[in-house]
VOGU-3710 file (C-alpha; in Angstrom, 3 decimals, decimal comma):
1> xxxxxxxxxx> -172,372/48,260/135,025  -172,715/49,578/131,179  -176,604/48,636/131,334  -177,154/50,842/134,139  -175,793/53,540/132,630  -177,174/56,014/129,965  -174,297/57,858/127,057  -171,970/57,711/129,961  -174,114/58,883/133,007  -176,526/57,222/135,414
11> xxxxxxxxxx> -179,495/57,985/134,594  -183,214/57,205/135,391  -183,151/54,089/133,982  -180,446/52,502/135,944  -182,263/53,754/139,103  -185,246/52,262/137,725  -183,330/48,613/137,061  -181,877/48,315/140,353  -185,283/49,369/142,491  -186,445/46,339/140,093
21> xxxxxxxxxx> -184,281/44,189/141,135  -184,215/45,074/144,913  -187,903/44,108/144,861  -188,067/41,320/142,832  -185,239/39,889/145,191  -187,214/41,041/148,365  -190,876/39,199/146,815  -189,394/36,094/146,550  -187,479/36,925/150,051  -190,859/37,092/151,619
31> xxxxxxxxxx> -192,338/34,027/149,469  -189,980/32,108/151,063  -190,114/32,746/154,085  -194,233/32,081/154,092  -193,324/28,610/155,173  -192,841/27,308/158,967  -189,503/25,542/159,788  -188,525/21,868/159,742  -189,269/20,506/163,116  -193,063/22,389/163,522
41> xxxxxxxxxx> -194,864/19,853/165,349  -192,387/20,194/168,128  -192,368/23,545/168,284  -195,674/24,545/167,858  -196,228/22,123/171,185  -193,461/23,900/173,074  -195,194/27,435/172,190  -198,706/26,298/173,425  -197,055/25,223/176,960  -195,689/28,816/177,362
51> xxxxxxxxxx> -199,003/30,253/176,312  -197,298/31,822/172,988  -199,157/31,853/169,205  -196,799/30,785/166,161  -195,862/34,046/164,170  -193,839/34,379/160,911  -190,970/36,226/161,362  -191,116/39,107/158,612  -194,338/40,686/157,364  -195,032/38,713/154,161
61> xxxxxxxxxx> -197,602/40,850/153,146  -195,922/43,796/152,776  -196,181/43,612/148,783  -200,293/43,399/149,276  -200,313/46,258/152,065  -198,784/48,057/149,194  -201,732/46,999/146,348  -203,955/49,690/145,924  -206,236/46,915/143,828  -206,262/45,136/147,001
71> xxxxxxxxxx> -206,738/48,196/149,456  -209,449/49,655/146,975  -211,511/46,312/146,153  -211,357/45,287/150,259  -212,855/48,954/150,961  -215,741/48,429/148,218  -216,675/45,276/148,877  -216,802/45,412/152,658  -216,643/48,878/152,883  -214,052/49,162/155,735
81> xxxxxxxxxx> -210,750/49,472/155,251  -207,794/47,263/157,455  -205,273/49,270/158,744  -202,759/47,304/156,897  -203,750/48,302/153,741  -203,191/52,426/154,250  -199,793/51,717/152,922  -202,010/51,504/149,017  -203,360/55,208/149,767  -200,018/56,382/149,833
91> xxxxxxxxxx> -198,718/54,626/146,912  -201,974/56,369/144,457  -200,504/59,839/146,216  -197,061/58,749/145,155  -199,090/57,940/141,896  -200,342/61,789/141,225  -196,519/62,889/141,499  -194,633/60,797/139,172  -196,994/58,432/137,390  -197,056/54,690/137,199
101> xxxxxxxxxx> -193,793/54,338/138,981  -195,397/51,489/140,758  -195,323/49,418/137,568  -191,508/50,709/135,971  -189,902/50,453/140,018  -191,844/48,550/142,503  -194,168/45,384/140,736  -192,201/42,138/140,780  -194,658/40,421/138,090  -193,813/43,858/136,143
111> xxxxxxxxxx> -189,815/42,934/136,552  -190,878/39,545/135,299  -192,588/40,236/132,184  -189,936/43,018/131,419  -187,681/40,290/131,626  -189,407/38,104/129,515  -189,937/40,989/126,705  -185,800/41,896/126,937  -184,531/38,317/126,997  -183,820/36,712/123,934
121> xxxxxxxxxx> -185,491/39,563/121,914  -184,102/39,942/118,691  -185,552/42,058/116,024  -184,600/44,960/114,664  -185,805/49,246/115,567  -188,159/48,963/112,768  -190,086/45,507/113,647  -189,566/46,294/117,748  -191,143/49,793/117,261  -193,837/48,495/115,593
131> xxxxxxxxxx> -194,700/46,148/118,412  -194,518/49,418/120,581  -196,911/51,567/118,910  -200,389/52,294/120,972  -203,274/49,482/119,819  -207,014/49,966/120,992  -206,548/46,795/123,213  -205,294/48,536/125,583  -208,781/49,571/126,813  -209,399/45,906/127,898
141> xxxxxxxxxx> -207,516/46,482/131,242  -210,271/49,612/132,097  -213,330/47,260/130,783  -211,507/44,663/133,610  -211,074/47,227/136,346  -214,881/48,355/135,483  -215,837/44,458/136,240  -214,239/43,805/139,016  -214,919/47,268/141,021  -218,803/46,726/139,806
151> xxxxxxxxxx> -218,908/42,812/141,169  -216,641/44,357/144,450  -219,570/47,013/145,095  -222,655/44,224/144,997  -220,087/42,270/147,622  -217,740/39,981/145,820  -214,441/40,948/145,717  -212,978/39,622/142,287  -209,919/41,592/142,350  -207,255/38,601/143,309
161> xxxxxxxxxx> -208,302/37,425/139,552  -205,908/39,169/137,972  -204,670/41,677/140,467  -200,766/41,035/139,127  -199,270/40,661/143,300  -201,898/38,200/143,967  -201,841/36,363/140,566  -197,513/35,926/140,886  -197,927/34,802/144,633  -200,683/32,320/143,450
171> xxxxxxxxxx> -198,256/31,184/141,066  -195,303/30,768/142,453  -196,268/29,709/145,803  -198,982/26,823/144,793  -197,038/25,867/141,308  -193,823/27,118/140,476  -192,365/26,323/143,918  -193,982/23,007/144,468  -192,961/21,713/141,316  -189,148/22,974/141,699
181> xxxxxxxxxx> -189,342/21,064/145,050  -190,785/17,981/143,719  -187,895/17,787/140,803  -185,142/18,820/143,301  -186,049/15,809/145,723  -185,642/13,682/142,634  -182,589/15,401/141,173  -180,864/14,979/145,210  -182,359/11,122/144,974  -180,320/10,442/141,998
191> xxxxxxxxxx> -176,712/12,270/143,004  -177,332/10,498/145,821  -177,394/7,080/143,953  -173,877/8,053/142,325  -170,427/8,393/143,412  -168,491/10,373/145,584  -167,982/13,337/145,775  -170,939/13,547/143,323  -173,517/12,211/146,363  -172,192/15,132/149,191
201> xxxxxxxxxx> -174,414/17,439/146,540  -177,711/15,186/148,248  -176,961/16,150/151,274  -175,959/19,611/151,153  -178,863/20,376/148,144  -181,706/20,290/150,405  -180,188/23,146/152,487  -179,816/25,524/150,019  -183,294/24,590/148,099  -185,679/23,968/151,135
211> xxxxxxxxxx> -185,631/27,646/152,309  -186,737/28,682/148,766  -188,982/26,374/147,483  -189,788/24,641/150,593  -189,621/21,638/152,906  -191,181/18,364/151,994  -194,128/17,554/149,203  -196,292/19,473/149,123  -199,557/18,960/146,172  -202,199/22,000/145,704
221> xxxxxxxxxx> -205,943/21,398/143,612  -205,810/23,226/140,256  -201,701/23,294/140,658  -201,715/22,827/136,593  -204,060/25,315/136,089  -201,820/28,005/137,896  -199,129/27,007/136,232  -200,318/26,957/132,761  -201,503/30,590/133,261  -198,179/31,913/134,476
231> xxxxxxxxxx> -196,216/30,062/131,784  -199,162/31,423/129,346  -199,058/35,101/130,451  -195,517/35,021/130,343  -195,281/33,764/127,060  -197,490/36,886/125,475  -194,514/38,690/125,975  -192,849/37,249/123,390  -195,891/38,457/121,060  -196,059/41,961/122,114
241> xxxxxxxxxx> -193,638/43,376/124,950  -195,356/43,757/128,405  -198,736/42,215/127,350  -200,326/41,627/130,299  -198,947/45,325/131,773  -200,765/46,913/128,518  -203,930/44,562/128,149  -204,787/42,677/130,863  -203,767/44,433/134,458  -206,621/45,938/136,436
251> xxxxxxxxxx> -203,775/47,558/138,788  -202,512/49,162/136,151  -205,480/51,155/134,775  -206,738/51,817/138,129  -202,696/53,844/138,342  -203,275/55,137/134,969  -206,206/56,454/136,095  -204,387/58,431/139,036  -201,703/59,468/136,483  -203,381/61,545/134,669
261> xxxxxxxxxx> -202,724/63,869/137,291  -199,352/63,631/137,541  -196,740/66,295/137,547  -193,687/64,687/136,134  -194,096/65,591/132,133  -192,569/63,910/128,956  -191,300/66,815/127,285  -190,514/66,561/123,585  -188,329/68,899/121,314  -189,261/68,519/118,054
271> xxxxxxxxxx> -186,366/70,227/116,233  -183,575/68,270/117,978  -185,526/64,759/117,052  -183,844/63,246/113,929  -186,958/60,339/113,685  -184,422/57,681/114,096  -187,058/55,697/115,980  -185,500/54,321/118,975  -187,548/55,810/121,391  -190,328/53,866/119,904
281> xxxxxxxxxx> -188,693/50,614/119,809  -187,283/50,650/123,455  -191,228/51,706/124,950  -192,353/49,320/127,373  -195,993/51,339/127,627  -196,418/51,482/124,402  -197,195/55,198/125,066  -196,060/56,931/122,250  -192,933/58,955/122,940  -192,287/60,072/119,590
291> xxxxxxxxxx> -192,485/64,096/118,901  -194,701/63,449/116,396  -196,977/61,566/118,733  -199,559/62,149/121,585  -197,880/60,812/124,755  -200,387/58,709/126,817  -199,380/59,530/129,991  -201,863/56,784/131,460  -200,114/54,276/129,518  -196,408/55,343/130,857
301> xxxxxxxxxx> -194,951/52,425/132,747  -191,638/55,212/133,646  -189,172/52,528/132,066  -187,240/56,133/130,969  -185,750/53,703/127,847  -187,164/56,614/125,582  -185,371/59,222/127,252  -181,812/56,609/127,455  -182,430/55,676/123,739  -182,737/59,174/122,770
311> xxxxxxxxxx> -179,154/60,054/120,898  -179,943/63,863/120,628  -181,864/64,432/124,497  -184,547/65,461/122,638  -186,375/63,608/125,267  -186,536/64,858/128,481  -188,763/63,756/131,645  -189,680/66,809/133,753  -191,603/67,868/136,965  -194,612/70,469/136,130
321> xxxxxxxxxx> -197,065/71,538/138,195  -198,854/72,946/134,564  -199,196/70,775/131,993  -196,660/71,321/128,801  -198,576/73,633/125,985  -197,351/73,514/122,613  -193,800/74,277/122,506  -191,562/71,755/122,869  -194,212/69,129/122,832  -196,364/69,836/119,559
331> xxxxxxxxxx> -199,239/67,253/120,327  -201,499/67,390/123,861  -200,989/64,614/125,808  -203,875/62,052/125,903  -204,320/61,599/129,709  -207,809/59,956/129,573  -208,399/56,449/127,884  -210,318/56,330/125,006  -213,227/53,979/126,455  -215,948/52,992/124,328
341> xxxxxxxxxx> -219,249/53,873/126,083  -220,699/50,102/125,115  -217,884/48,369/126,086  -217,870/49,902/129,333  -221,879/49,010/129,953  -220,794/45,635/128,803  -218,070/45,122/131,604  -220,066/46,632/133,946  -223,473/43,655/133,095  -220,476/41,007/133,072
351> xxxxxxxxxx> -219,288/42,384/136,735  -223,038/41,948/137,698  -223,805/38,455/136,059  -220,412/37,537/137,960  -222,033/37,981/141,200  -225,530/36,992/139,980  -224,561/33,986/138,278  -222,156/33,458/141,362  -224,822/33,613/144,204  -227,935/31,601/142,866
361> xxxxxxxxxx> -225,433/28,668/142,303  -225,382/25,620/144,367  -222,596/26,737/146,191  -223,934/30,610/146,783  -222,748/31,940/150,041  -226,832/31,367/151,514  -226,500/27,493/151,670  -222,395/26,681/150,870  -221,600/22,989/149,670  -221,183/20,594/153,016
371> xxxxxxxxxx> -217,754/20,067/151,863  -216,602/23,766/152,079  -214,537/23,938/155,257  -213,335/27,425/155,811  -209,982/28,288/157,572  -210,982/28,765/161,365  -211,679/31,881/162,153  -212,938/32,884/158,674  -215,735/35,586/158,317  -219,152/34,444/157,647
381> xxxxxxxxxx> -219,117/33,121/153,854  -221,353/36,103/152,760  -218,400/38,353/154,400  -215,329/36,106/153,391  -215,891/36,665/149,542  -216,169/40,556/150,123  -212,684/40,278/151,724  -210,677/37,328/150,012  -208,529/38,032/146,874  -207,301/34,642/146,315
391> xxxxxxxxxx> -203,690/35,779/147,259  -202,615/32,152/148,724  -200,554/33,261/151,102  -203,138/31,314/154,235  -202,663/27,944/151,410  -198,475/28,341/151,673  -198,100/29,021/155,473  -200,186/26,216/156,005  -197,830/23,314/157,675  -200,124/20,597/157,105
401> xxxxxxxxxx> -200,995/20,930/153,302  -204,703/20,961/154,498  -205,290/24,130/152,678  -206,116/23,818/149,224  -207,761/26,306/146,349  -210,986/25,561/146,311  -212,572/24,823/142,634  -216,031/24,289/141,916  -217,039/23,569/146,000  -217,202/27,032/146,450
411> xxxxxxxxxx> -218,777/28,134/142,925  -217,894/30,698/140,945  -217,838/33,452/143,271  -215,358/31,640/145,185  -213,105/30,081/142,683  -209,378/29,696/144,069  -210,476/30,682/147,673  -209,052/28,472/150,701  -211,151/25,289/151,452  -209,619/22,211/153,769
421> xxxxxxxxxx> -209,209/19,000/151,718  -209,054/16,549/154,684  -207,367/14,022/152,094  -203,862/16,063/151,842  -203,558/17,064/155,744  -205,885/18,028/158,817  -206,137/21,360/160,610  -203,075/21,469/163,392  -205,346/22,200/166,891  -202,509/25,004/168,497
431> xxxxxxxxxx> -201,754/26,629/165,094  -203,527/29,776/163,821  -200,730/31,095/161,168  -203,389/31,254/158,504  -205,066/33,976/160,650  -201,872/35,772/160,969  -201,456/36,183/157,206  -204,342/37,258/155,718  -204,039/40,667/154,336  -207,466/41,676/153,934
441> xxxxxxxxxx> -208,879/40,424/157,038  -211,195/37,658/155,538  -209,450/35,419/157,975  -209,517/37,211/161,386  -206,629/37,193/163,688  -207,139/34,656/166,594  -204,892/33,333/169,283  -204,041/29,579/170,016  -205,808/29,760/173,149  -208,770/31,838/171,582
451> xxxxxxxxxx> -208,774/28,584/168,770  -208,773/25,423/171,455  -210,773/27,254/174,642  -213,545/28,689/172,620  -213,476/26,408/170,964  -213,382/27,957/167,053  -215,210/25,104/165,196  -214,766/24,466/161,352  -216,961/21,692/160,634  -218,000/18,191/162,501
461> xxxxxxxxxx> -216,644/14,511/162,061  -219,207/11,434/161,083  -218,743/7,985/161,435  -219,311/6,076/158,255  -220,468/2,947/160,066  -220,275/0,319/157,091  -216,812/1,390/156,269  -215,375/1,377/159,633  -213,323/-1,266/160,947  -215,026/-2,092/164,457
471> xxxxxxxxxx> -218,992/-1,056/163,675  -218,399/-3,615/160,832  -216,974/-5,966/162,733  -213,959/-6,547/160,493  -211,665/-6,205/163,213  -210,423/-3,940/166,146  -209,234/0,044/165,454  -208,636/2,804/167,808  -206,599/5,219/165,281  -209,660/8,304/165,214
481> xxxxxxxxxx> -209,653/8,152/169,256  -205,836/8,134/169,544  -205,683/11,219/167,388  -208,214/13,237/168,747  -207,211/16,183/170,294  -209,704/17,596/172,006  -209,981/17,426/175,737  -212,208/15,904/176,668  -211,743/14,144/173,464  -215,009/13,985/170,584
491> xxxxxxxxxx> -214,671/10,496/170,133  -214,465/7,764/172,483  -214,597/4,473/172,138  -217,436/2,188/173,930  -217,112/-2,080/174,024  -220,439/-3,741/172,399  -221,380/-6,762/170,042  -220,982/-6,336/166,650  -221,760/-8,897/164,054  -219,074/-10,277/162,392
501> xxxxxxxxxx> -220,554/-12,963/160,359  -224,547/-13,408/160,105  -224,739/-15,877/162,803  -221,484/-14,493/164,994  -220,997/-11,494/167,250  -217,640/-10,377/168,573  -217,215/-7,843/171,309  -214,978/-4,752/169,819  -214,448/-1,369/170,906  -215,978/1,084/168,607
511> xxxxxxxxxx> -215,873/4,238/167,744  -219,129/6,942/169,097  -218,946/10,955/167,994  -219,742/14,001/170,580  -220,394/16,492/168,649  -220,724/19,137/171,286  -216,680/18,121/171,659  -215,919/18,054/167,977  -213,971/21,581/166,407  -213,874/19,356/162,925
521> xxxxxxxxxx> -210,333/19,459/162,714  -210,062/16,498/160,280  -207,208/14,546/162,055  -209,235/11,923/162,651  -209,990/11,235/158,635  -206,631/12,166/157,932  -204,989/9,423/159,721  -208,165/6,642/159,185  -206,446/3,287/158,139  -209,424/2,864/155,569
531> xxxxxxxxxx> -207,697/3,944/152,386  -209,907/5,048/149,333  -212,731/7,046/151,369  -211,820/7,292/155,172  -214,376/5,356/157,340  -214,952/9,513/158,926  -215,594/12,328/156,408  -215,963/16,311/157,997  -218,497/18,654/156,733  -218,762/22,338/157,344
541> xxxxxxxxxx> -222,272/21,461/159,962  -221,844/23,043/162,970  -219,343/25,809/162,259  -218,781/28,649/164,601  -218,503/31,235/161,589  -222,576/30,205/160,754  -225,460/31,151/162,604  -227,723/28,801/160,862  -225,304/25,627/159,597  -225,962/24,027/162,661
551> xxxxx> -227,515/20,502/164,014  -227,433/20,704/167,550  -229,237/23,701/168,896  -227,395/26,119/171,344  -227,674/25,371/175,654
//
């Protein structure tokens, strides 16, 4: 327990190591258990005949009811505010009391990188306190908050970018944990190959891996991508401690903002300070806690190292409601960043040319690719991008794997929001966990019942009559009208000649669409025999969520 204690006393810092840990444990707690159980189909069928809806059992997103990013770039960009999300008003209160404690205590993708910066670091006070002194870049993070709040207010809410509880969840759940899964299956296929006792590990393995990393394959568009940005971002530290907490995080300036107000003080006493230099070398803010320095309180990630390293307490963190004067702290304490007033009228064009540039693309929220099937009950595009920060949580909790991120279907507005990819899996008919999870509301909640009796449709089924078995008379199929699920079902199957060579008819069943009957659930071009591309493809026509991406007109 010596690292939890300061000269012989528990101090701040211990405090501030375990609430670290605590929370790290409890994100990846709640990652986890974004997942349904083995044995869903069943389940989900024995729900729907008692009339019940499928419901995680914890609240996964407690970390992004506690985001003010989230809570702040939801409210701007739709301007409403989900109930959820009041928990984020109380955490920028608890910011104007003691500071960025969100980013020392709470922020598991904080607890990471300060990992990553402690462990193996080895340099000595001199070369560690220079990486700790206070470099312009730090403005960067301000410029990005600028961008994103700008592109939020014109109604695109870019926030889940780099919003640091959205970009770890991204990460873990549609990278890091697929991949661990993947290479566990294989690790359990090849104890399993060797000798006893060795091969019991195969059997037990999967019990204590699958409720972490998950049950079965799972394979996620762009997977590479978010895992060469975690791995990247991670790796900074090992440049310059904290990296992405100094340069990069929009969260954190948007605190540092708040802190400026704060009442608990950094007070310095010059005449006990011996300059031995270990306050500077332990900073994780980089916020100057020298005496002979200007403290940037905006910049104070509350790590309390200074005050531990401190061999003389000449160091001391304090609560006052007036802010310190010139004895024992010698310098004022910058509280406002030092913004330059071009930089900021450059992130604020960039945060309009993101939306501009965004909505007269192909894919603009007006006239969305065909292929861009939302979740059902999604918001109208226009309204789904003010509300969706890219979190991922709808992409884990999905049991199918239908979910994907999408790429450039959506544009550039809507990089890395949910799209169905009707190759991986189809859209379950009873389940509506995806609805259940969404933080911000961009998905609405809707009930099983709400889902199939509506019916909620996400897109409509076509028959691709050249590649399909029966219209082109290559032999009988009824695999699309077996797995329909509707009732009565969208496809049916009517007996007629079809040519099978240019001077032969046979009689076949074949396939015919109602599209009044189809929700566009994709099972039916999920489970098409025709490999390569399915002899049925789904397009977003006809969805409920659109007014005008319709063919049929209404009764």
């Amino acid at each position: 327990m010596k690292f939890l204690r300061s000269k012989g006393k528990w101090g701040w810092r211990g405090w501030r190591r375990v609430s670290q840990a605590l929370f790290l444990f409890l994100f990846i707690y709640l990652t986890a258990r974004v997942q349904v159980p083995r044995g869903f189909n069943q389940y989900l069928f024995d729900l729907a005949a008692r009339g019940q809806d499928l419901r995680l059992p914890t609240r996964v997103t407690f970390f992004f009811d506690l985001d003010p990013l989230v809570g702040l770039g939801t409210m701007i960009s739709a301007w409403t505010l989900k109930p959820a999300l009041l928990p984020s008003l109380a955490v920028l209160l608890g910011v104007l009391v003691m500071g960025r404690f969100f980013c020392g205590f709470v922020c598991p993708f904080g607890t990471l990188n300060h990992f990553f910066t402690q462990k193996p670091r080895k340099k000595n006070p001199v070369e560690k306190a220079g990486l700790n002194r206070p470099r312009p870049d730090r403005r960067v993070k301000y410029y990005l908050l600028s961008l994103f709040l700008l592109a939020a207010l014109l109604g695109s809410n870019q926030t889940g970018l780099l919003d640091p509880i959205s970009f770890l969840f991204r990460s873990l759940t549609l990278a890091v944990f697929p991949a661990l899964s993947f290479l566990s299956d294989e690790a359990m296929t090849l104890i399993a190959q060797a000798p006893k006792p060795f091969g019991l590990v195969s059997f037990f393995g999967p019990y204590v891996l699958d409720p972490i990393v998950g049950f079965g394959f799972r394979a996620y568009q762009g997977a590479f991508i978010f895992g060469g940005l975690f791995i990247f971002i991670l790796a900074l530290n090992r440049i310059r401690p904290r990296y992405f907490c100094r340069v990069l995080c929009p969260l954190g300036a948007l605190l540092g903002l708040f802190s400026r107000y704060a009442v608990l003080n950094l007070t310095k006493d010059r005449e006990l300070c011996t300059d031995c230099g270990l306050c500077r070398a332990d900073c994780q803010g980089a916020c100057g806690p020298h005496p002979d320095e200007s403290w940037l309180r905006s910049e104070c990630h509350l790590c309390f190292n200074c005050q531990a390293a401190c061999p003389t307490g000449a160091l001391k963190f304090k609560f006052q409601f007036s802010r310190p004067g010139p004895e024992p702290s010698p310098l004022p304490a910058q509280d406002a960043p030092d913004l330059r007033r071009r930089a900021v009228l450059a992130s604020l064009a960039g945060g309009a040319a993101l939306v501009g540039f965004g909505r007269v693309s192909l894919a603009a929220p007006e006239r969305p690719q065909p292929t861009l099937v939302r979740p059902p009950g999604s918001l109208a595009e226009a309204q789904f991008l003010e509300r969706c920060v890219r979190c991922g949580l709808c992409l884990k909790v999905c049991p199918t794997n239908v979910l994907v991120p999408a790429l450039s279907e959506a544009g550039w507005e809507g990089l890395w929001t949910p799209r169905l990819d009707f190759h991986l899996g189809y859209c379950e008919y009873n389940c509506t966990l995806c609805s259940s999870v969404c933080p911000t509301g961009a998905i609405r909640t809707i009930t099983g019942r709400e889902k199939t009796e509506t019916p909620i449709v996400i897109g409509s089924a076509f028959i691709d009559r050249g590649r399909c078995l029966p219209w082109s008379g290559q032999g009988p199929c009824l695999v699309c009208e077996e797995h329909c699920p509707t009732s009565p079902k969208a496809i049916y199957l009517v007996s007629q000649d079809v040519w099978v060579e240019s001077n032969k008819t046979d009689r076949l069943l074949a396939p015919h669409l109602n599209l009044s009957r189809c929700v566009g659930c994709g099972v039916c071009a999920f489970k098409c025999p025709v490999k390569g591309k399915p002899a049925i493809y789904v397009n977003s026509v006809g969805e409920t969520r659109s007014v005008t991406n319709r063919i049929l007109l209404p009764e």
